[in-house]
C-alpha positions as CSV (number, residue, x, y, z in Angstrom):
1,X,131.8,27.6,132.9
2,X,131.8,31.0,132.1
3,X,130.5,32.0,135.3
4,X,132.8,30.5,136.9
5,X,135.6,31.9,135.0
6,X,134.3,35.4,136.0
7,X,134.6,34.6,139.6
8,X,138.0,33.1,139.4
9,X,139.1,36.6,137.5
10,X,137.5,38.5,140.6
11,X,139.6,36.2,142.7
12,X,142.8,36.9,140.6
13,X,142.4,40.7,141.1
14,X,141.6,40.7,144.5
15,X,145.2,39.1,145.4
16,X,148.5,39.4,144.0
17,X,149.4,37.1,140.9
18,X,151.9,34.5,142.7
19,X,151.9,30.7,140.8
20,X,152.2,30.3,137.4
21,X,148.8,28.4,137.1
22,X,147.8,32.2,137.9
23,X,149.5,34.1,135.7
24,X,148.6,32.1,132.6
25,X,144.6,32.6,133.9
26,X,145.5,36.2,134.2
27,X,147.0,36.6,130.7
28,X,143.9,34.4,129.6
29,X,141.1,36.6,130.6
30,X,143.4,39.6,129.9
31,X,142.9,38.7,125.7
32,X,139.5,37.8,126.5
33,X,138.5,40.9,128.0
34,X,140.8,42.9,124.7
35,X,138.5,41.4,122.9
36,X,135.1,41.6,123.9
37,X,136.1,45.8,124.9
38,X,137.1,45.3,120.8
39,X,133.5,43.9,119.6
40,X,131.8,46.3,121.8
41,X,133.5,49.8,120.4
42,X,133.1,48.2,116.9
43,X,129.2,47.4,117.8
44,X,128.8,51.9,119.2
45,X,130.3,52.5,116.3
46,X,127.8,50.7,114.3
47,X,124.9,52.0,116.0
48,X,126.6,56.1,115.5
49,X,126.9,55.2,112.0
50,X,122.9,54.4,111.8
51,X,122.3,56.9,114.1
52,X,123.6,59.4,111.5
53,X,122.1,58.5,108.6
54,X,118.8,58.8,110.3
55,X,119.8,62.4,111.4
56,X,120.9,63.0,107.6
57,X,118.1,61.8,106.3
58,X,115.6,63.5,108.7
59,X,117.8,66.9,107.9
60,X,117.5,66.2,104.0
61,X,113.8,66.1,104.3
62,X,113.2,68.7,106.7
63,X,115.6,71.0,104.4
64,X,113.3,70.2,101.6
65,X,110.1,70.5,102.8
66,X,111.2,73.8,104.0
67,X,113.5,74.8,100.5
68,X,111.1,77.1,99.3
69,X,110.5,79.0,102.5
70,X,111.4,82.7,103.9
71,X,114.5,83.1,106.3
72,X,110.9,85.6,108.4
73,X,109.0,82.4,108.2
74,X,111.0,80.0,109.6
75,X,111.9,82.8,112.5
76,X,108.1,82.7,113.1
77,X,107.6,79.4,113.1
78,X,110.3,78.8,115.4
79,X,108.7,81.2,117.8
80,X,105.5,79.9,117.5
81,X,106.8,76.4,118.5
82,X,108.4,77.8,121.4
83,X,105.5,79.8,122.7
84,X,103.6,76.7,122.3
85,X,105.6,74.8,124.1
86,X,106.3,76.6,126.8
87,X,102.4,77.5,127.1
88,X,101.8,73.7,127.0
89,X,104.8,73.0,130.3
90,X,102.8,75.8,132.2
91,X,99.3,74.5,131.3
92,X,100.8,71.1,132.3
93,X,102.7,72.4,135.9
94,X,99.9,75.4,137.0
95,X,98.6,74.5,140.4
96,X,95.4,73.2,140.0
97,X,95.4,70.0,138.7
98,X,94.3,69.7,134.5
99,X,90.7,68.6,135.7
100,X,89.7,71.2,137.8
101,X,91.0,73.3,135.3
102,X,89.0,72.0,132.1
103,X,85.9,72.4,134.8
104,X,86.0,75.9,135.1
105,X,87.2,76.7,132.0
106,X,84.0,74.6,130.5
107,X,81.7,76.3,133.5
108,X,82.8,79.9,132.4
109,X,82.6,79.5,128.8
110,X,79.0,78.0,129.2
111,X,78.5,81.2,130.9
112,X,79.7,83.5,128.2
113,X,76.9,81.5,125.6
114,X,74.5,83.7,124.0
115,X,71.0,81.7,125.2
116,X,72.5,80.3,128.1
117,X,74.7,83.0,129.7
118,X,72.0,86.0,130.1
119,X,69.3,83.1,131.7
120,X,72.3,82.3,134.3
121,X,73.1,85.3,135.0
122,X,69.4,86.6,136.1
123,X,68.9,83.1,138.2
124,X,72.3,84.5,139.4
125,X,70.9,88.0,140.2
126,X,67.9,86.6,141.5
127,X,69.6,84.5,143.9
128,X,72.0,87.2,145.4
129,X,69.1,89.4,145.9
130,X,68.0,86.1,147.7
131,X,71.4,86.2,149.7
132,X,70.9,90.1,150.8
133,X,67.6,89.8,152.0
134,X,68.6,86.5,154.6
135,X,70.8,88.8,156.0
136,X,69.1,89.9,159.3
137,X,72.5,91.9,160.2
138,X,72.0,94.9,157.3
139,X,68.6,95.9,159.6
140,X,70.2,98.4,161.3
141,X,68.5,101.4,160.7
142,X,70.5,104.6,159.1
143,X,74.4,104.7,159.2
144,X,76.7,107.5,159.8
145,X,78.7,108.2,156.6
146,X,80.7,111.1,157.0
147,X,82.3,112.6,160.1
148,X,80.2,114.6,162.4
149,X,80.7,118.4,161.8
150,X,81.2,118.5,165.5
151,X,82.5,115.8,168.1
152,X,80.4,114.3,170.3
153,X,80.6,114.5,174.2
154,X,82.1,111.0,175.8
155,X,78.8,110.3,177.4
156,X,76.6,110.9,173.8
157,X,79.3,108.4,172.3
158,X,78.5,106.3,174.9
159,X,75.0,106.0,174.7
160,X,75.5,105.9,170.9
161,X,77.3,102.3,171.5
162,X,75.0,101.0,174.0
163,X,72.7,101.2,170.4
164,X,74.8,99.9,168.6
165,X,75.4,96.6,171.2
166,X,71.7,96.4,171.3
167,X,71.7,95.4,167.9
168,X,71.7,92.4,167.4
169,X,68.8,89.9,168.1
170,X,71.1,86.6,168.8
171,X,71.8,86.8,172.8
172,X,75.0,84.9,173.3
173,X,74.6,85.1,176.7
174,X,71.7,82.5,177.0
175,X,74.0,79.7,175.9
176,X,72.0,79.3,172.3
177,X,75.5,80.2,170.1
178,X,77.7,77.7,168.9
179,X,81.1,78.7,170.2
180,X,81.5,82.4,169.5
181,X,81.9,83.3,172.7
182,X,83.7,80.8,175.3
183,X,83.4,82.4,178.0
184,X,81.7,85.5,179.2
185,X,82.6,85.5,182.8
186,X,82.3,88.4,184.7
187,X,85.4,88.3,186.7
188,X,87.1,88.0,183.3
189,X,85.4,90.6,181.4
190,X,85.8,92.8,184.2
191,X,89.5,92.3,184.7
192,X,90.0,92.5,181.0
193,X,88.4,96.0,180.7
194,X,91.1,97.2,183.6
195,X,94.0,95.5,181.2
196,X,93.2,97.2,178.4
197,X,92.8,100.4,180.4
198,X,96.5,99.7,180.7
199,X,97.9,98.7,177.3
200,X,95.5,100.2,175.5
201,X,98.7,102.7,173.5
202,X,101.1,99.6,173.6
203,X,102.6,98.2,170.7
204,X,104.8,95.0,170.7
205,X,106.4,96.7,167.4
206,X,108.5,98.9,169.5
207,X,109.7,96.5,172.3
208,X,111.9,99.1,173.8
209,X,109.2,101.3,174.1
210,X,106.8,99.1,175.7
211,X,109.2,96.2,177.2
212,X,106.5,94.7,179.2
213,X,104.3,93.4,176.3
214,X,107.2,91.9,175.0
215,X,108.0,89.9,178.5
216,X,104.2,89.2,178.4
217,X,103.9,87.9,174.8
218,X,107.2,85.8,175.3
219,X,105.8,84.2,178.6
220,X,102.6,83.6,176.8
221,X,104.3,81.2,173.8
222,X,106.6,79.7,176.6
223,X,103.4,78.9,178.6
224,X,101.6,77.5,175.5
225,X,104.9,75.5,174.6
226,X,105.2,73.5,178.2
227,X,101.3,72.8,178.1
228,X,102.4,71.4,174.5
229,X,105.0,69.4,176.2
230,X,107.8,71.6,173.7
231,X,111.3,70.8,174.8
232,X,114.1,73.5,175.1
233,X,114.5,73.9,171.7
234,X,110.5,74.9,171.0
235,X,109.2,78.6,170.4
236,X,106.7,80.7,169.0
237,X,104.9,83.5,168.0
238,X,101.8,84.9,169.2
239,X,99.2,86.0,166.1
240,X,95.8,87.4,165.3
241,X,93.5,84.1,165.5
242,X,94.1,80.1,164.0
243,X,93.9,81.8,160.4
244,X,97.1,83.5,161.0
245,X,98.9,81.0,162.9
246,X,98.0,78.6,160.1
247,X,99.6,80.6,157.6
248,X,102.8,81.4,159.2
249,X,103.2,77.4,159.6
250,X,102.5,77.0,155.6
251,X,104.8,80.1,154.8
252,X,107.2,78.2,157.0
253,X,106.8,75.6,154.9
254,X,107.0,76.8,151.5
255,X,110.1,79.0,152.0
256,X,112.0,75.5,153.2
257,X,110.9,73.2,150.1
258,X,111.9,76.5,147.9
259,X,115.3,75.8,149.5
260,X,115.5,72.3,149.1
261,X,114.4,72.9,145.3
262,X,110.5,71.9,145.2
263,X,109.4,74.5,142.6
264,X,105.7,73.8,143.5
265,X,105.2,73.0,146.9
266,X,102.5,70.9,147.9
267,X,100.3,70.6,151.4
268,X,98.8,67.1,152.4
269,X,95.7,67.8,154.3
270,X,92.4,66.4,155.2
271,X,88.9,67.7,153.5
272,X,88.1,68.3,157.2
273,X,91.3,71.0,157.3
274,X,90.6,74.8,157.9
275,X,89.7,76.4,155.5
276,X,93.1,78.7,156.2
277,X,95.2,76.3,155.0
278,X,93.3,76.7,151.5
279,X,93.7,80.3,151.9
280,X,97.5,79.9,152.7
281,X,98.2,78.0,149.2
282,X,96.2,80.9,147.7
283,X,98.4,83.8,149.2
284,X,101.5,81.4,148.9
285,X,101.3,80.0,145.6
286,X,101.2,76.3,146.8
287,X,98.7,73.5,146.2
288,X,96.4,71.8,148.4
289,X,96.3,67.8,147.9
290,X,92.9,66.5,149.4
291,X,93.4,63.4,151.2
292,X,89.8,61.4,151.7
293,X,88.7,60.8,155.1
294,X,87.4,57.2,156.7
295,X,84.0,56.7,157.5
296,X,84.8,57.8,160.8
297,X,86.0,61.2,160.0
298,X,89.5,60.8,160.3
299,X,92.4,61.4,157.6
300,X,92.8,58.5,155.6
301,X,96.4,57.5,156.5
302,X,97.1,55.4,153.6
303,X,95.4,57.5,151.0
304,X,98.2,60.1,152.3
305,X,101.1,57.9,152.3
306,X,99.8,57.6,148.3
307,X,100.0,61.4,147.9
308,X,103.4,61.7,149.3
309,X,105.5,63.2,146.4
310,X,108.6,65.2,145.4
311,X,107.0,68.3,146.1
312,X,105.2,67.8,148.9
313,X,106.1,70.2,151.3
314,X,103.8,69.5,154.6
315,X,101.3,67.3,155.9
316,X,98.4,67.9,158.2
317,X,96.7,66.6,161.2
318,X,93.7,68.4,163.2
319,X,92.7,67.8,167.2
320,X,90.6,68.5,166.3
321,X,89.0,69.5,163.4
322,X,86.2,71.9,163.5
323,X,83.1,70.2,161.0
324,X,82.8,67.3,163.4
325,X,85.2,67.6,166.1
326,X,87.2,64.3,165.3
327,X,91.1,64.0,166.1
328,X,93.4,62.9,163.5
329,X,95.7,59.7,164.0
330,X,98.7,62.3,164.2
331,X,100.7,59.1,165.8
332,X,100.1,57.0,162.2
333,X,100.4,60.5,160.3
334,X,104.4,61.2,162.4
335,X,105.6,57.8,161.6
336,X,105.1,59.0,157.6
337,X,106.7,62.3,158.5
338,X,109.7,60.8,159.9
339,X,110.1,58.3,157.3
340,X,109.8,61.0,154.4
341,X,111.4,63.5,156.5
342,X,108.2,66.2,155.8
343,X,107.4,68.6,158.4
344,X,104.0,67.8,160.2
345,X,101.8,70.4,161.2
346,X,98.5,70.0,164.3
347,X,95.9,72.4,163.7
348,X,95.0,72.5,167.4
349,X,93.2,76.1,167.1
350,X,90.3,75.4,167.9
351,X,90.4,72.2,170.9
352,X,94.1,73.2,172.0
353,X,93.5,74.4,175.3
354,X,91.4,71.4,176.0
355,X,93.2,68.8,175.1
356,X,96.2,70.0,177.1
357,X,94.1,69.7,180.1
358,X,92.0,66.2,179.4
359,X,93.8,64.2,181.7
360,X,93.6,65.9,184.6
361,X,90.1,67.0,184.1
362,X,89.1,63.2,184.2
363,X,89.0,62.3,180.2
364,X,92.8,61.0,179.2
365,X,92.9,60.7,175.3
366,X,94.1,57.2,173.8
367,X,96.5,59.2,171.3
368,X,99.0,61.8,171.6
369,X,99.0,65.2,169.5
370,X,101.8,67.1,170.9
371,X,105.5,67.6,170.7
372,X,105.9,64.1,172.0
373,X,105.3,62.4,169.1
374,X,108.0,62.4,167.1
375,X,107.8,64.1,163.5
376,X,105.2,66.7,165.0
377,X,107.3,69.9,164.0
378,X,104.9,72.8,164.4
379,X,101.1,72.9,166.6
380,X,99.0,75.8,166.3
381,X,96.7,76.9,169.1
382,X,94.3,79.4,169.9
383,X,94.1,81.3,173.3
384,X,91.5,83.2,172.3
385,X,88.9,80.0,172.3
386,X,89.4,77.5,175.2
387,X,92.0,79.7,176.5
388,X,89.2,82.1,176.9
389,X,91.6,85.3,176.1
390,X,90.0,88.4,174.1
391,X,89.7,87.7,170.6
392,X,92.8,88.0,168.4
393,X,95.4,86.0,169.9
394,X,96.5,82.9,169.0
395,X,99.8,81.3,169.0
396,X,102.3,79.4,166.8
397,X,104.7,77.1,168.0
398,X,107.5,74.9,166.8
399,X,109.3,71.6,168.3
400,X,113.1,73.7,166.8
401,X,114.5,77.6,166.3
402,X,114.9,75.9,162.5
403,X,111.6,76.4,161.6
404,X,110.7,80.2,163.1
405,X,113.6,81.2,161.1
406,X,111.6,81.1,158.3
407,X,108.3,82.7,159.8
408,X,110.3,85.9,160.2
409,X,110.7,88.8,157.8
410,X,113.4,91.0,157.5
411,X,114.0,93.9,154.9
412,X,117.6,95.5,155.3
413,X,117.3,98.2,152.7
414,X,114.1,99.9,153.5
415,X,115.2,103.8,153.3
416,X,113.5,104.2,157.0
417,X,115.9,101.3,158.3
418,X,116.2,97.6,158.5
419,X,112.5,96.7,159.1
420,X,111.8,93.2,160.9
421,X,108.3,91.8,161.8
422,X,108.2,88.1,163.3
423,X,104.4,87.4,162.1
424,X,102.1,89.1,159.1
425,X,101.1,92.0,160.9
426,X,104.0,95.2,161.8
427,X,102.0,97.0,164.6
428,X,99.7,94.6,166.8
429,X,97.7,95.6,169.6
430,X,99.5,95.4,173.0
431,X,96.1,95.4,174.5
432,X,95.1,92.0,173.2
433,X,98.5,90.2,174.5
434,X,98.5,92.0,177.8
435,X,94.7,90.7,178.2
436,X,95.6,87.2,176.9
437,X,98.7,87.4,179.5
438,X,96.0,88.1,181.9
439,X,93.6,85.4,181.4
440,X,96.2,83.1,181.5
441,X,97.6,84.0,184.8
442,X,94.2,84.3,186.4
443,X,92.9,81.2,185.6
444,X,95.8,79.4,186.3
445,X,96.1,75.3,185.8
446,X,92.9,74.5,187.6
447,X,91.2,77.0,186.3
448,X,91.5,75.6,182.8
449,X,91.0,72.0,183.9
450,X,87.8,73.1,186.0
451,X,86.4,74.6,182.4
452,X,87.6,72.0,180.8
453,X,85.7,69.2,182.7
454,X,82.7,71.2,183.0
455,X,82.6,71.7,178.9
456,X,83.4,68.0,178.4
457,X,81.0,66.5,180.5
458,X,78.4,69.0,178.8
459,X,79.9,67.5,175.8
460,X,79.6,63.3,176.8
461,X,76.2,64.3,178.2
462,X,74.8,65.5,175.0
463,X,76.5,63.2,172.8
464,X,74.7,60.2,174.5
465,X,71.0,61.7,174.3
466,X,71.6,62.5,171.4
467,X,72.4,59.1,169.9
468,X,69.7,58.0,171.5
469,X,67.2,59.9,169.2
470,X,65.9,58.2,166.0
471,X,66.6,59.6,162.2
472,X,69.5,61.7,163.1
473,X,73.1,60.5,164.3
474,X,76.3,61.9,165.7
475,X,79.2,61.5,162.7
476,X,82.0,59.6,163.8
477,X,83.1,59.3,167.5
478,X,84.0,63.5,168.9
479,X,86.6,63.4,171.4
480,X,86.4,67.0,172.7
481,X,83.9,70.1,172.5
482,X,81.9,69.6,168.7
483,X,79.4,67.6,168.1
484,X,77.7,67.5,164.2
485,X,74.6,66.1,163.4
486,X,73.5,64.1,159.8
487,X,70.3,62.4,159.2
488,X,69.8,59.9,156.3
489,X,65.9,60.3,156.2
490,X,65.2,63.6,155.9
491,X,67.1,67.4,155.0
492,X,69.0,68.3,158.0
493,X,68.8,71.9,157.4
494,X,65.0,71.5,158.1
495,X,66.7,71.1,161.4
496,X,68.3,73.8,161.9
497,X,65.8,76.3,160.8
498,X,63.6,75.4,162.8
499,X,66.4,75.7,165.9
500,X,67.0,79.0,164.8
501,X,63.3,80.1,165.2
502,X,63.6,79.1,168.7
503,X,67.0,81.5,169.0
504,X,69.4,78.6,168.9
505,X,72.2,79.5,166.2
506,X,74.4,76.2,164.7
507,X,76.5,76.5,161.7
508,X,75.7,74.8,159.2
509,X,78.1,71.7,157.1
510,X,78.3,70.3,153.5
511,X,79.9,67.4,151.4
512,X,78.1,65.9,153.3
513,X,75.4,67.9,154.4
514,X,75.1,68.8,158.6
515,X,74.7,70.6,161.6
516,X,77.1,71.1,164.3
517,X,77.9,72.6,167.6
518,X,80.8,73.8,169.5
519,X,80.5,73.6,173.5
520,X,81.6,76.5,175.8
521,X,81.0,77.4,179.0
522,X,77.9,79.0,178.0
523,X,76.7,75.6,177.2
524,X,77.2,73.9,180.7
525,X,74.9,76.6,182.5
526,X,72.2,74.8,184.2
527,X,69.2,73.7,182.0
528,X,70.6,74.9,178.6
529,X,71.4,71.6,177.2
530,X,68.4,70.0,178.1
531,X,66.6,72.7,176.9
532,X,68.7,71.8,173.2
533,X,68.0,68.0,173.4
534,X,64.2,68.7,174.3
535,X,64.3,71.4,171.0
536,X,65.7,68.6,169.0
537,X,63.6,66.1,169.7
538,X,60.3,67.9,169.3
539,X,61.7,69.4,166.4
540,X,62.5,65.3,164.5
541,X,59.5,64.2,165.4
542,X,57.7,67.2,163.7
543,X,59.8,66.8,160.8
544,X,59.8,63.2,160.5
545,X,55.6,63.9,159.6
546,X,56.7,65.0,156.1
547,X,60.6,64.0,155.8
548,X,60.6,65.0,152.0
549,X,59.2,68.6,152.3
550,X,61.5,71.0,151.0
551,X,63.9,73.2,153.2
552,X,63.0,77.0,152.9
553,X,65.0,80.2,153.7
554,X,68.5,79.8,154.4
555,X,68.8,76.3,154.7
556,X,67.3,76.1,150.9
557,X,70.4,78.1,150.3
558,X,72.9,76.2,151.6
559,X,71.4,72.5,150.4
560,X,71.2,74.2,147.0
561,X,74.4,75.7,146.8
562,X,76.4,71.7,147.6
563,X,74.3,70.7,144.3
564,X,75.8,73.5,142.2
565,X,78.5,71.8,140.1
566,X,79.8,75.2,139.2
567,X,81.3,76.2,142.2
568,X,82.0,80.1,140.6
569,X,78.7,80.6,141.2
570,X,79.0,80.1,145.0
571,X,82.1,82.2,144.9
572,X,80.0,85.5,143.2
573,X,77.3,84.7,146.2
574,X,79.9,84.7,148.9
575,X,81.3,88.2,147.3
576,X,78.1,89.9,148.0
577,X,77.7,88.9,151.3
578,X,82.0,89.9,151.9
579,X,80.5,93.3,150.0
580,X,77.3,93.2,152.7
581,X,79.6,93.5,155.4
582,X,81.0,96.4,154.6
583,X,77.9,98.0,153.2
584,X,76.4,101.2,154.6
585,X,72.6,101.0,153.0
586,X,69.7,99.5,154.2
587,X,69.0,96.1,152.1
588,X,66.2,97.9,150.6
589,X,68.4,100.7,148.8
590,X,71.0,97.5,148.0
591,X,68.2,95.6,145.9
592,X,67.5,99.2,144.4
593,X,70.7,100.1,143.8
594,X,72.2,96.7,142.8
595,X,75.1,95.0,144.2
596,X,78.4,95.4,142.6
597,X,78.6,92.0,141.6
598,X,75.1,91.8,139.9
599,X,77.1,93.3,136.8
């Protein structure tokens, strides 16, 4: 009855109070609802009574327990409290998450143990020296270290870097190198030696100055953008490779969540990501949330509808990415984007001036990647891979002006004037963008989908022979220019050292362990990838004798460095060979001398 009663008081108020059979209903419910407002004041007042006898009570004991103690002490106290907490909300909100953190806090205090510490450290030493010695590069006879006490004449510096190209044993030019270098055409190289004959002073930082290589890197991002199918509204910047471009997106990124009041800004991305995007939460202060992949190496859609939270900031999609050359299902991957209204960024660095062209060289893709899927807000591609340009030009774009706002940096109160850069680097070489502008406009349209056929017919071509070949297999299902290569039965870096003895040079992967190659027009010269299917199978049956022999050299190295759990240890060996690079001693005086991370 009650129930009812409710409704017929809704019904009351919702016209105007006419019969008397109304009014009397009205005055009815009026008293009722007097008194139940009545019982439920007298009932908060109740509950603040309690409420304060509890707080007098906890006050009395607190003031007693504390009766006897110093005004200084309770200060201290009060600090110490305070400090702890506060320690306790940034232990609790620091980047890494609380287990990653407890494993390298446990890692690095095993390593301070008296015993223990000293017997890791000389495995550790032992194992850099290791790292020094694999590196065929530091064989390069004596180095100059101080300026000559007299200049050379142009044709003794010449002849001094004709050595200095000889150097190396790998030739590139025999089609053994796994991307590197895409193309190597002589009409290009040629041309591009003439263009930076040209540009070789210019300087895209002074735009008045040098107002072609503006026009040229403007007509260069507005190229990229159509072949991206960017509306009106996209734009760009060109930058100094994928890493770059990669960062300016995540920057992007960052700077809009700080606006929208995400304190720690997250990135979604696959394990298979770039690494850049790792080193772009580094420089930015941001996280990286790994999102699994499925057992065909694509993101795991679900797994990152899961990690979706209040501070995520971006999520990411490769095509593809570079371990095994698999493309994302950026379609499934928008569809979150627009629902959670997160900015979606396609690495396209490395395949992006492929995929643009796979239709009309012959291979249409089943999914889209581009600025016609909807939520797809910024793509990154590289022009100085498949776009065949001189290395260090890449290009960010974005589907809206909205986002390149943020890229930009401006400083208004610098003393020499108001300073304003639109990508990490102030002066850039005018060179680079004039060559890339170059390239572009000689290969034209059918230039790029002539390449592009030739590579992905290479690619199909290899793919199929190789799946054909017992004890190793192709992971997942490549779309574009990378094949990798995992075997179940026996150590795939076995493999690969014994390709490199026959000059063939494939990086190596991990987690899980593999070999992979990415296809250029090197590759599609005539015999050379028969000549790496014949390697490969001579080489599997020779292993498959003994599959449980050990892997020796640097394939030891890596397969040993995936089974480290303390991954600080592979960090100190990557230092020395970052340090190697810049080293100017023969290995020989480097083991004498000792590295400066041996200490």
């Amino acid at each position: 009855m009650e129930g009812s009663d409710a409704h017929i008081w809704l019904v009351v108020r919702l016209r105007p109070l006419s019969g008397p059979n109304d009014r009397s209903a009205a005055a009815k419910y009026d008293c009722r609802y007097g008194i139940v407002w009545e019982e439920t004041l007298d009932a908060l007042i109740s509950y603040k009574e309690i409420f304060l006898q509890y707080l007098n009570k906890a006050r009395s004991l607190v003031n007693e327990k504390f009766a006897g103690t110093e005004p200084s002490q309770l200060i201290a106290l009060t600090v110490a409290a305070t400090l702890l907490v506060v320690w306790l909300y940034t232990f609790i909100t620091e980047l890494d998450d609380i287990k990653s953190r407890t494993k390298k806090w446990f890692f690095r205090t095993v390593r301070k143990l008296p015993i223990i510490g000293p017997l890791i450290r000389e495995k550790l030493n032992k194992a850099l020296d290791d790292v020094v010695s694999f590196l065929p590069f530091l064989n390069n006879g004596k180095y100059v270290r101080t300026l000559p006490a007299k200049g050379l004449s142009q044709p003794e510096v010449l002849q001094k870097l004709k050595e200095y190209h000889s150097a190396g044993k790998v030739r590139w030019e025999d089609g053994k190198v796994s991307g590197a270098v895409y193309s190597g055409e002589d009409r290009l190289t040629t041309l591009l030696v003439k263009v930076y004959e040209e540009f070789a002073w210019s300087n895209p930082l002074h735009p008045d100055v040098f107002p072609g290589v503006r026009k040229m890197e403007a007509e260069i991002v507005r190229m990229t953008c159509a072949l991206f199918h960017g509306g009106p509204s996209s734009c760009g910047a060109m930058t100094s490779g994928g890493t770059e471009s990669i960062l300016m997106a995540c920057k992007v990124y960052r700077d809009m969540a700080y606006e929208k009041g995400i304190k720690h800004p997250e990135i979604l991305a696959p394990l298979s990501a770039h690494a850049a995007f790792y080193k772009a939460a580094h420089y930015f202060r941001m996280k990286v949330v790994h999102i699994p992949l499925t057992k065909n190496m694509q993101v795991d859609v679900k797994a990152m509808k899961r990690a979706i939270s209040k501070n995520t900031a971006m999520l990411v999609c490769s095509a593809p990415q570079y371990p095994h050359g698999i493309i994302d299902p950026i379609e499934e991957v928008a569809e979150l984007a627009v629902k959670y209204q997160i900015p979606l960024h396609v690495d396209a660095c490395l395949g992006g001036f492929l995929i643009v062209f796979m239709e009309k060289a012959g291979f249409p893709l089943k999914c889209q990647f581009d600025f016609r899927v909807k939520g797809v807000t910024s793509i990154s591609a590289d022009t100085h891979k498949y776009g065949y340009a001189p290395k260090g030009s890449s290009v960010i774009m974005y589907s809206e002006k909205k986002y390149r706002y943020f890229q930009f940096f401006v400083s208004t109160d610098w003393q020499g004037g108001i300073y304003a850069s639109p990508t990490m680097a102030g002066s850039r070489p005018g060179g680079i963008i004039a060559g890339c502008w170059a390239t572009m406009m000689l290969l034209g349209e059918d230039g790029y989908v002539d390449a592009t056929r030739k590579i992905i017919s290479t690619s199909r071509f290899i793919e199929s022979e190789l799946r054909k070949i017992d004890h190793i297999s192709v992971a997942g299902n490549p779309q574009l220019s990378v094949i990798a290569l995992v075997s179940d039965e026996f150590d795939i870096f076995r493999l690969g050292n014994m390709l490199s003895s026959r000059g063939w040079n494939l990086p190596t992967l991990q987690y899980p362990s593999g070999l992979h190659i990415s296809l250029t027009l090197l590759h599609t010269k005539p015999g050379v990838a028969e000549q790496l299917l014949k390697d490969i199978r001579e080489f599997v049956a020779e292993i498959m004798k003994d599959p449980k022999a050990k892997t020796t050299g640097v394939g030891a190295i890596y397969g040993l460095a995936q089974a480290i759990p303390d991954r600080s240890i592979i960090t100190d060996i990557s230092h020395v060979y970052l340090d190697a690079l810049y080293t100017t001693e023969s290995p020989a005086d480097q083991l004498r001398n000792g590295s400066p991370q041996h200490h």
